[in-house]
mmJSON file of the N, C-alpha and C atoms, coordinates in Angstrom:
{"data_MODEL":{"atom_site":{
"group_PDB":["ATOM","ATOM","ATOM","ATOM","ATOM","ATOM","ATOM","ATOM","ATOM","ATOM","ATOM","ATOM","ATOM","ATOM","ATOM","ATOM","ATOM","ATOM","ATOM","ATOM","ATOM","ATOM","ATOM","ATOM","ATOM","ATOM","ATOM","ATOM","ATOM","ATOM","ATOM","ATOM","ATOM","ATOM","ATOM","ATOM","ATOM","ATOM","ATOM","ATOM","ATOM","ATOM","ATOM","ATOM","ATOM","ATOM","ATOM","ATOM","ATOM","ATOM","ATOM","ATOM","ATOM","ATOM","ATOM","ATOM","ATOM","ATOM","ATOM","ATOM","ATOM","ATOM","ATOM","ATOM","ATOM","ATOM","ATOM","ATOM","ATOM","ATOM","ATOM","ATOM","ATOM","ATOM","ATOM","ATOM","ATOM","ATOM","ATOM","ATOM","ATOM","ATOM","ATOM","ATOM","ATOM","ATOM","ATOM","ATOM","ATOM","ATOM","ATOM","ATOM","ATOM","ATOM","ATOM","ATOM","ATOM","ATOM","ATOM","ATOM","ATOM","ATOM","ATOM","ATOM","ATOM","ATOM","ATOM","ATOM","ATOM","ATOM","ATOM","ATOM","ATOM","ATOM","ATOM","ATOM","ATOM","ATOM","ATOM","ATOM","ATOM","ATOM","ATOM","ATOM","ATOM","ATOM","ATOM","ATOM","ATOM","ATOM","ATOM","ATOM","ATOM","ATOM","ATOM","ATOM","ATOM","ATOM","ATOM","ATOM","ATOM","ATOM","ATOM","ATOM","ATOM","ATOM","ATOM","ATOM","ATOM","ATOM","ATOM","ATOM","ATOM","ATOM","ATOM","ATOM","ATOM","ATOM","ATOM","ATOM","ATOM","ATOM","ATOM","ATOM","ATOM","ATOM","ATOM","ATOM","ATOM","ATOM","ATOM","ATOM","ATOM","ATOM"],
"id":[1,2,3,4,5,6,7,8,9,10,11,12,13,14,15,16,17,18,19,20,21,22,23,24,25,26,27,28,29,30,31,32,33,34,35,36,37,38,39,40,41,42,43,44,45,46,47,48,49,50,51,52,53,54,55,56,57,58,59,60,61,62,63,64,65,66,67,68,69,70,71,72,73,74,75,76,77,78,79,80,81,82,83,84,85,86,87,88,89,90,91,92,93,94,95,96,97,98,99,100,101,102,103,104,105,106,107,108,109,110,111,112,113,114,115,116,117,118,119,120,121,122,123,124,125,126,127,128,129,130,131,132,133,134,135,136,137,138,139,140,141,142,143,144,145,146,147,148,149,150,151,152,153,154,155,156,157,158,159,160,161,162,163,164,165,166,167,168,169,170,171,172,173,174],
"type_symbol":["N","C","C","N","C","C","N","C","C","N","C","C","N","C","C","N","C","C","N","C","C","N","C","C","N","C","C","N","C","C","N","C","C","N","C","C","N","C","C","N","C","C","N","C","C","N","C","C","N","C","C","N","C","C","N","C","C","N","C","C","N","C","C","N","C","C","N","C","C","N","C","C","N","C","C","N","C","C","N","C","C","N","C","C","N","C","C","N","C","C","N","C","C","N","C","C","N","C","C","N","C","C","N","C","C","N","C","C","N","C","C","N","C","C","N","C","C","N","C","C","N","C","C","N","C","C","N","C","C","N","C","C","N","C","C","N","C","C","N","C","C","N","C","C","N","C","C","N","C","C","N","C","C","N","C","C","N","C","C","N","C","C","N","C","C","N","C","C","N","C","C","N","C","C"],
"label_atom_id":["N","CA","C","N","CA","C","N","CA","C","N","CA","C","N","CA","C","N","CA","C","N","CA","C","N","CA","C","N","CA","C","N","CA","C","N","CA","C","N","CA","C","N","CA","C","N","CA","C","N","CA","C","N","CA","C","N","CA","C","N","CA","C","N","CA","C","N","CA","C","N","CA","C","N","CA","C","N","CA","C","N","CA","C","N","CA","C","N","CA","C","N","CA","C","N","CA","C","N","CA","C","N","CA","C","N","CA","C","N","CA","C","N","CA","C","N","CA","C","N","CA","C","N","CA","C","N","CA","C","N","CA","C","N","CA","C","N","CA","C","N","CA","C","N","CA","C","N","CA","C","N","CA","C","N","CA","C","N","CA","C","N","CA","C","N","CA","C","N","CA","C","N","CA","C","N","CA","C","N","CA","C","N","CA","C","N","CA","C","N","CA","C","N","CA","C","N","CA","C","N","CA","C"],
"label_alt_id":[null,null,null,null,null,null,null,null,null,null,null,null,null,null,null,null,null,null,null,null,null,null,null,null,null,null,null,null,null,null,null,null,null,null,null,null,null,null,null,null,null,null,null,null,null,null,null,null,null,null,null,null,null,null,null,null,null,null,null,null,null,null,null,null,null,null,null,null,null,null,null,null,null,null,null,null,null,null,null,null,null,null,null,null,null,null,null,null,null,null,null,null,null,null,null,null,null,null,null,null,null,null,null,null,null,null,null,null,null,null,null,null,null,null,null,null,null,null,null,null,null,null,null,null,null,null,null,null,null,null,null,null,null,null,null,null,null,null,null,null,null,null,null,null,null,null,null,null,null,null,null,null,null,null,null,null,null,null,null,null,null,null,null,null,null,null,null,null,null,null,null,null,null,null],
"label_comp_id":["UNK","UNK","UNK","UNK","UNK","UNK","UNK","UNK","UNK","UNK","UNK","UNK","UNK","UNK","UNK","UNK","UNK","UNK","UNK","UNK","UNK","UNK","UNK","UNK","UNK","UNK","UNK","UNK","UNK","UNK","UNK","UNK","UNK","UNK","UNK","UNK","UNK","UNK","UNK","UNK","UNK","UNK","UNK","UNK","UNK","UNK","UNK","UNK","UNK","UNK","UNK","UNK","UNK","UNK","UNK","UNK","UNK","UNK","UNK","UNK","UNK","UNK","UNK","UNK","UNK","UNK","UNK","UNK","UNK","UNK","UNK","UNK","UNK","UNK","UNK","UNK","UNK","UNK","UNK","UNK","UNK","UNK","UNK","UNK","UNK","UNK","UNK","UNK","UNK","UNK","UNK","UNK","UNK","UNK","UNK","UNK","UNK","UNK","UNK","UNK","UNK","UNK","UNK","UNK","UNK","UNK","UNK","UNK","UNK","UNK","UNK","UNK","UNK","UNK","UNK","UNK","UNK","UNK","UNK","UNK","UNK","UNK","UNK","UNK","UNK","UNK","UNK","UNK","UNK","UNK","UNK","UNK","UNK","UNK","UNK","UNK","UNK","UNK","UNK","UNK","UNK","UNK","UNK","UNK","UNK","UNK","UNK","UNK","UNK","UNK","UNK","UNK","UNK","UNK","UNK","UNK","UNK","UNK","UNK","UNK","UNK","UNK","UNK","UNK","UNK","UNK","UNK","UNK","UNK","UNK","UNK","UNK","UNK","UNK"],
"label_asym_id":["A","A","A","A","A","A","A","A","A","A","A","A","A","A","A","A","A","A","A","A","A","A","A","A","A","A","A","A","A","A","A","A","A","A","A","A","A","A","A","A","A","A","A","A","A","A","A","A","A","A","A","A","A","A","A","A","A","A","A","A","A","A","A","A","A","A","A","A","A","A","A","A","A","A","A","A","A","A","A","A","A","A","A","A","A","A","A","A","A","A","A","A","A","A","A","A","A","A","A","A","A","A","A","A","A","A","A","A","A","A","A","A","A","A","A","A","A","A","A","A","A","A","A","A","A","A","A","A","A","A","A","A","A","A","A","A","A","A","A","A","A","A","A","A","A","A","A","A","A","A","A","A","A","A","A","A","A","A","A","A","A","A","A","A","A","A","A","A","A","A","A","A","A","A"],
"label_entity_id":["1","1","1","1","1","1","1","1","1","1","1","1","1","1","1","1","1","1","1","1","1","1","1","1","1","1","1","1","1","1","1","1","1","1","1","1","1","1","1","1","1","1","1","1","1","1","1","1","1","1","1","1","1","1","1","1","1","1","1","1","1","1","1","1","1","1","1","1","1","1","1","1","1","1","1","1","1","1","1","1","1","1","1","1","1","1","1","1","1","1","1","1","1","1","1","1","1","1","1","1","1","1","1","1","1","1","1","1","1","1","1","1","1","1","1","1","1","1","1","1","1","1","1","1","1","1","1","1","1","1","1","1","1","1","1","1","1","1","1","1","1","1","1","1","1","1","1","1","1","1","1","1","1","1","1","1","1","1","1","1","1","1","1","1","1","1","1","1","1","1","1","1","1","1"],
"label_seq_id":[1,1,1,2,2,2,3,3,3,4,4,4,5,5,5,6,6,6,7,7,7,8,8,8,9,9,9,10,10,10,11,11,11,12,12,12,13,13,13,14,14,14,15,15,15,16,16,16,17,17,17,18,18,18,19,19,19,20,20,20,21,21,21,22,22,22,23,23,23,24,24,24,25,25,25,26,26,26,27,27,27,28,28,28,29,29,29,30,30,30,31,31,31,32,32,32,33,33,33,34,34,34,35,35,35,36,36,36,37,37,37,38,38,38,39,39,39,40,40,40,41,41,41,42,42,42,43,43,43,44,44,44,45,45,45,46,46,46,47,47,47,48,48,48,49,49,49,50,50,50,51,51,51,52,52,52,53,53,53,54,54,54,55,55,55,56,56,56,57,57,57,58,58,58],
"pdbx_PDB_ins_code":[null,null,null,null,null,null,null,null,null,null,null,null,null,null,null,null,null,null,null,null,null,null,null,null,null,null,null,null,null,null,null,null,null,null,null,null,null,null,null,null,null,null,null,null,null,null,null,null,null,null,null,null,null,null,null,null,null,null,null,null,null,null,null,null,null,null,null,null,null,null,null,null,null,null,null,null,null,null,null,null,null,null,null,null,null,null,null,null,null,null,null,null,null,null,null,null,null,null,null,null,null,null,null,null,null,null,null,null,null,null,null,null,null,null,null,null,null,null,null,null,null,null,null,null,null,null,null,null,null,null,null,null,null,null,null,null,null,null,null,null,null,null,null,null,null,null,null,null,null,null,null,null,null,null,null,null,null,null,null,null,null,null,null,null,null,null,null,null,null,null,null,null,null,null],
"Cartn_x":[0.844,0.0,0.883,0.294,1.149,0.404,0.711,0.487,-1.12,-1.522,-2.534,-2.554,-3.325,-3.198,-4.931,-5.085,-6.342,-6.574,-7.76,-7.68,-9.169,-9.137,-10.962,-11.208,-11.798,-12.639,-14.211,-14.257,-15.602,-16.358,-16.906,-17.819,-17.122,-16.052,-15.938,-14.746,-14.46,-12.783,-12.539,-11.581,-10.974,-10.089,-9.633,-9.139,-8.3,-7.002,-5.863,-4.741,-4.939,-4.368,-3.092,-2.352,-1.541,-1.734,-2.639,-3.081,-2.055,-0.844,0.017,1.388,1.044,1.847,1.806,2.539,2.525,3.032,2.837,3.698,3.775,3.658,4.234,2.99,2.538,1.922,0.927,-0.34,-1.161,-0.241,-0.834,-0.357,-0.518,-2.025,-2.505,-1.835,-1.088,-0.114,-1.295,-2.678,-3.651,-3.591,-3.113,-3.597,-2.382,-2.176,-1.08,-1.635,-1.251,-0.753,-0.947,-1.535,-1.76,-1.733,-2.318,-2.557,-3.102,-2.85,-3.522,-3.284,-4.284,-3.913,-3.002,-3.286,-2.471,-3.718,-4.689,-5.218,-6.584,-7.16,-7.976,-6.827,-7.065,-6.252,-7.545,-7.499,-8.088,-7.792,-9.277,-9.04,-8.475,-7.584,-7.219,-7.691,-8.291,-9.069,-10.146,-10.605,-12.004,-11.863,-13.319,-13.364,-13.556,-13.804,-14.146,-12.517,-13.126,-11.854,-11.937,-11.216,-10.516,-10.1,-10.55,-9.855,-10.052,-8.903,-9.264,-7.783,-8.086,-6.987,-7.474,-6.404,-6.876,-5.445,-6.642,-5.895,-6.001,-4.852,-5.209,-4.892,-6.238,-5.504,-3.9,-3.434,-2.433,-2.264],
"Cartn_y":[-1.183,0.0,1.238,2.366,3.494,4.576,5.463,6.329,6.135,5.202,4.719,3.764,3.993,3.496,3.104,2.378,1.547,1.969,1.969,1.772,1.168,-0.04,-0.322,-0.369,0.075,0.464,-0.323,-1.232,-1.827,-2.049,-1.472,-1.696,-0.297,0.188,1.635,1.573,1.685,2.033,3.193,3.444,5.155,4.766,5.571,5.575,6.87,7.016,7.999,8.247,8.795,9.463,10.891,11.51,12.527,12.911,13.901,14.46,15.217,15.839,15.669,15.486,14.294,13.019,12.867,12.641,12.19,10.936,10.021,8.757,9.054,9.639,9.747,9.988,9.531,9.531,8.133,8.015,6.705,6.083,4.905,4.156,5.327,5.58,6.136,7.599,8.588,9.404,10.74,10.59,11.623,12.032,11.394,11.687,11.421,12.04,11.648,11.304,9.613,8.888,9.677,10.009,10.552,9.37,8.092,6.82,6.154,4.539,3.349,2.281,1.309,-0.29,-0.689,-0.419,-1.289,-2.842,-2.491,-3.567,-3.996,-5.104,-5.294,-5.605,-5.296,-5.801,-6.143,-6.741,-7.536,-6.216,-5.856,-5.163,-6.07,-5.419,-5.8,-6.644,-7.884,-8.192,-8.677,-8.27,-8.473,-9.018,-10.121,-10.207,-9.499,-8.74,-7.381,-6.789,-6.865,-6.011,-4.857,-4.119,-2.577,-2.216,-1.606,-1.322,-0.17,1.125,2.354,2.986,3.693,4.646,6.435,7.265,8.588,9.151,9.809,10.961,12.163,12.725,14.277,14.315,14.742,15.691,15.839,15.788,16.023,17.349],
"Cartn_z":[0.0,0.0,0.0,-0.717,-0.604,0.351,1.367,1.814,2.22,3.215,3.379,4.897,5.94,7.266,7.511,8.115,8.515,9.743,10.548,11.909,11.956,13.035,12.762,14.241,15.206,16.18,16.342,16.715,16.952,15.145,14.448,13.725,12.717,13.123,12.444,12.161,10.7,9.589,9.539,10.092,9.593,8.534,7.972,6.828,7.171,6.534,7.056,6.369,4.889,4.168,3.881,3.635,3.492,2.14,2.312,0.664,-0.003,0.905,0.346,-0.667,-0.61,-0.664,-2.515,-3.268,-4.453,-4.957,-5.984,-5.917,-7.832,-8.071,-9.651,-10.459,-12.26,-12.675,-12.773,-12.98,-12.961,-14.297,-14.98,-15.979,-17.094,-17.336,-18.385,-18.406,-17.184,-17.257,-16.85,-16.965,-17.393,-15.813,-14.735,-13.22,-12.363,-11.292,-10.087,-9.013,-8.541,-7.725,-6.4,-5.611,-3.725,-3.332,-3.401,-2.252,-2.943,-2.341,-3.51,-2.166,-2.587,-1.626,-2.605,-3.908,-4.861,-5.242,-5.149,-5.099,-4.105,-4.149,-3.388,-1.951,-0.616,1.077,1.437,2.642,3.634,4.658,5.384,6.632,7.64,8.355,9.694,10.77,10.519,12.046,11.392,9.78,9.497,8.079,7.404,6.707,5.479,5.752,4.724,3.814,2.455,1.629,0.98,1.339,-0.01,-0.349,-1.835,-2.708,-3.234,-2.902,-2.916,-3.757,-4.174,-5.171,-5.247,-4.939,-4.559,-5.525,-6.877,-7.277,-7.845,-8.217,-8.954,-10.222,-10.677,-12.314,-12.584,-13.573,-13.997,-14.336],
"occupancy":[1.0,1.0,1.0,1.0,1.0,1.0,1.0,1.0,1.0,1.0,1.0,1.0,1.0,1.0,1.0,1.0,1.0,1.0,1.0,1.0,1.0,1.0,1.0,1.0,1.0,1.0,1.0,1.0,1.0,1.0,1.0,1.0,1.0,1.0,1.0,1.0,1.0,1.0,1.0,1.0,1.0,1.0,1.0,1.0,1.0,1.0,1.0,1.0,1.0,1.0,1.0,1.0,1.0,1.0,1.0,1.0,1.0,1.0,1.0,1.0,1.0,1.0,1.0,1.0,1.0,1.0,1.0,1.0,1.0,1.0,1.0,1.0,1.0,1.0,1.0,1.0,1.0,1.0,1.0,1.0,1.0,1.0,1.0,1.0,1.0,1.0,1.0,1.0,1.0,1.0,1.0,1.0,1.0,1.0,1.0,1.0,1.0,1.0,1.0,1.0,1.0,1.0,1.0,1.0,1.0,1.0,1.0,1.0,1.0,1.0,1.0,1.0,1.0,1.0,1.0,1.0,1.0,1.0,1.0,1.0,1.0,1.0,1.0,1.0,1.0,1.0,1.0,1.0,1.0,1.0,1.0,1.0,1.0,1.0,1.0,1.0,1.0,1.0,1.0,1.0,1.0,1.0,1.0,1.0,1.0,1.0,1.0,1.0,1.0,1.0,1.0,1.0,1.0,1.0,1.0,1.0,1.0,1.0,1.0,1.0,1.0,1.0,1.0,1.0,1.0,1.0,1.0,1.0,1.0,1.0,1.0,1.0,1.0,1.0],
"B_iso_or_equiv":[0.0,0.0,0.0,0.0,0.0,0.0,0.0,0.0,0.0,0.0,0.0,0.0,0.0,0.0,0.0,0.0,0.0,0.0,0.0,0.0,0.0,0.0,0.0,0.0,0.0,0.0,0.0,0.0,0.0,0.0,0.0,0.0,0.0,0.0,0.0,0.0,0.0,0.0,0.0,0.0,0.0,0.0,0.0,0.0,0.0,0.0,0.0,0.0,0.0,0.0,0.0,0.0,0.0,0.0,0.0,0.0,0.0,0.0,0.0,0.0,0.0,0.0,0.0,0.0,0.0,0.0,0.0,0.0,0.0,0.0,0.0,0.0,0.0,0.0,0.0,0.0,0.0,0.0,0.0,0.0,0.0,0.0,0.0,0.0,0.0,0.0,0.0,0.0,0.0,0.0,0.0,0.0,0.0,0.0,0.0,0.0,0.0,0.0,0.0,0.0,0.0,0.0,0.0,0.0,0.0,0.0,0.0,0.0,0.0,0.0,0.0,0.0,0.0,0.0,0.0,0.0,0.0,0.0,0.0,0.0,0.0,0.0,0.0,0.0,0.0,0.0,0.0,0.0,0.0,0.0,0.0,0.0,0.0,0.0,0.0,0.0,0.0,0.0,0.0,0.0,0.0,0.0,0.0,0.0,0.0,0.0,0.0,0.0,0.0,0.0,0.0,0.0,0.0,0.0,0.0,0.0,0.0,0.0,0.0,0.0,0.0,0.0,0.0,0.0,0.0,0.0,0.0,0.0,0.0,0.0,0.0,0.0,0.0,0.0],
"pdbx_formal_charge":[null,null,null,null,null,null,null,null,null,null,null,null,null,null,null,null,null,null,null,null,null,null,null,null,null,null,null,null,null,null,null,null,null,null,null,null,null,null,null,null,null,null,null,null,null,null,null,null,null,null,null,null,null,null,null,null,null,null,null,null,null,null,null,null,null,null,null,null,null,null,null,null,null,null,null,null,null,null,null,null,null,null,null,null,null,null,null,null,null,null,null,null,null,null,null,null,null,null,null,null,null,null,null,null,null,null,null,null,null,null,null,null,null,null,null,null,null,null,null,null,null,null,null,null,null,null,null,null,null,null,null,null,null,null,null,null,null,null,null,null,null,null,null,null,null,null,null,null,null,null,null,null,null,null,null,null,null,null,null,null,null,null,null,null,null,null,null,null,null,null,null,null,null,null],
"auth_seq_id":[1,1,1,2,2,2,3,3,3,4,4,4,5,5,5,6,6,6,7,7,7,8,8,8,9,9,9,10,10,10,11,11,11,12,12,12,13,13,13,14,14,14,15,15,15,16,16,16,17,17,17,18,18,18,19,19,19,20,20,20,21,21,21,22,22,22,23,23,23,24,24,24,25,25,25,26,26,26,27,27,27,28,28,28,29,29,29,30,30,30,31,31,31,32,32,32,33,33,33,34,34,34,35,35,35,36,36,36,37,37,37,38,38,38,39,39,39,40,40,40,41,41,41,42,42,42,43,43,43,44,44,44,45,45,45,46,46,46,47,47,47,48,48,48,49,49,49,50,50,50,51,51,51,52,52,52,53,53,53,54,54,54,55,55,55,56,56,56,57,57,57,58,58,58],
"auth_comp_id":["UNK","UNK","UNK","UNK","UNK","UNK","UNK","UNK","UNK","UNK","UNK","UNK","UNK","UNK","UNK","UNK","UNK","UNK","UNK","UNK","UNK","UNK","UNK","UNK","UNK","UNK","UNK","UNK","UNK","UNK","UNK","UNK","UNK","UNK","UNK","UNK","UNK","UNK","UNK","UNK","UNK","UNK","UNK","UNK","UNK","UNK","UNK","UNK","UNK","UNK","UNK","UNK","UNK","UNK","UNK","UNK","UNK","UNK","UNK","UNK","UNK","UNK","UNK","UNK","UNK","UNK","UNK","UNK","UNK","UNK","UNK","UNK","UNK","UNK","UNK","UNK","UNK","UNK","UNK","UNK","UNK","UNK","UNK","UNK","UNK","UNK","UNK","UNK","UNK","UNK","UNK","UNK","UNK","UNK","UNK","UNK","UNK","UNK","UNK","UNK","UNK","UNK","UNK","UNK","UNK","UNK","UNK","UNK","UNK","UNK","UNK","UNK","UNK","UNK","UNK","UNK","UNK","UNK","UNK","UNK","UNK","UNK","UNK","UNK","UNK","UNK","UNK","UNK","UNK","UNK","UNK","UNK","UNK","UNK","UNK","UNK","UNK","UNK","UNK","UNK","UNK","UNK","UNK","UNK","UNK","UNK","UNK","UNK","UNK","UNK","UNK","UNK","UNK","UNK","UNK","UNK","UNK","UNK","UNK","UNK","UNK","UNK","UNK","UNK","UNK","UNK","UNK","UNK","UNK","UNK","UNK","UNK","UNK","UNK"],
"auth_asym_id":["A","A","A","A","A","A","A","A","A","A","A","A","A","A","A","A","A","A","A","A","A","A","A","A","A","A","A","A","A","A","A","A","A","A","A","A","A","A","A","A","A","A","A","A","A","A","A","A","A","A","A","A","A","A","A","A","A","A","A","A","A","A","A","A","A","A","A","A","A","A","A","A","A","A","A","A","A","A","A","A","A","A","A","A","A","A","A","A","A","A","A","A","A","A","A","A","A","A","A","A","A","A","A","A","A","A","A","A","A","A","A","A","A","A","A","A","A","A","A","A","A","A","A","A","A","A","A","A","A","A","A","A","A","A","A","A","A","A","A","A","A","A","A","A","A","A","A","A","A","A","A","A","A","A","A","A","A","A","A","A","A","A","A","A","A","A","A","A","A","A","A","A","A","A"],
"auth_atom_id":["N","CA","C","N","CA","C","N","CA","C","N","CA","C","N","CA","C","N","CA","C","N","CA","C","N","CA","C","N","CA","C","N","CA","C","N","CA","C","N","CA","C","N","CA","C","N","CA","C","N","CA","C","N","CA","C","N","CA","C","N","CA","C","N","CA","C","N","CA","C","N","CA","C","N","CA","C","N","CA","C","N","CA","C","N","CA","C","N","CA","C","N","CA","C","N","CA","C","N","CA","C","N","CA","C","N","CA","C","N","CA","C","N","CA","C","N","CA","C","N","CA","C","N","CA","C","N","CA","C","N","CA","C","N","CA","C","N","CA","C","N","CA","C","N","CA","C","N","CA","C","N","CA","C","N","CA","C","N","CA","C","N","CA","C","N","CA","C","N","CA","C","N","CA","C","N","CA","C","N","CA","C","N","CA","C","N","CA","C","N","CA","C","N","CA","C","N","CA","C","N","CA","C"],
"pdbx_PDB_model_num":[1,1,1,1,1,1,1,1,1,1,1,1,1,1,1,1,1,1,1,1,1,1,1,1,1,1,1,1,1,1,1,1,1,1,1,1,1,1,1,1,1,1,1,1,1,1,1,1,1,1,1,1,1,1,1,1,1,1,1,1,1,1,1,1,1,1,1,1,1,1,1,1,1,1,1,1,1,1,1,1,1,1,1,1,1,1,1,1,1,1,1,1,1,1,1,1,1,1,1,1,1,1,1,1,1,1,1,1,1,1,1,1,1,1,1,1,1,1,1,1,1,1,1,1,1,1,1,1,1,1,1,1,1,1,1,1,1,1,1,1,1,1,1,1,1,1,1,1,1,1,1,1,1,1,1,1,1,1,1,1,1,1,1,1,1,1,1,1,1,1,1,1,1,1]
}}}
């Protein structure tokens, strides 16, 4: 995962980002890279999975 932290609290995911943060251009080049799982992850503790990607315009 890039620039991306979990926390799960009873029934409740925070999610905890650095907007930041840059990791280069996407594939397609049109957007920049802030945070990614890289994929579907497994929460912490739970069966539940996500798959999240956060970016900006180029």
């Amino acid at each position: 995962m890039k620039n991306v932290e979990f926390s799960v609290e009873g029934n409740m995911l925070t999610i905890k980002i650095d907007l930041s943060k840059e990791f280069g251009p996407s594939s397609s080049g049109k957007n920049i890279i802030v945070a990614s799982t890289e994929g579907n992850v497994t929460i912490p503790d739970r069966e539940e999975k996500i798959g999240l990607n956060i970016y900006r315009k180029k």
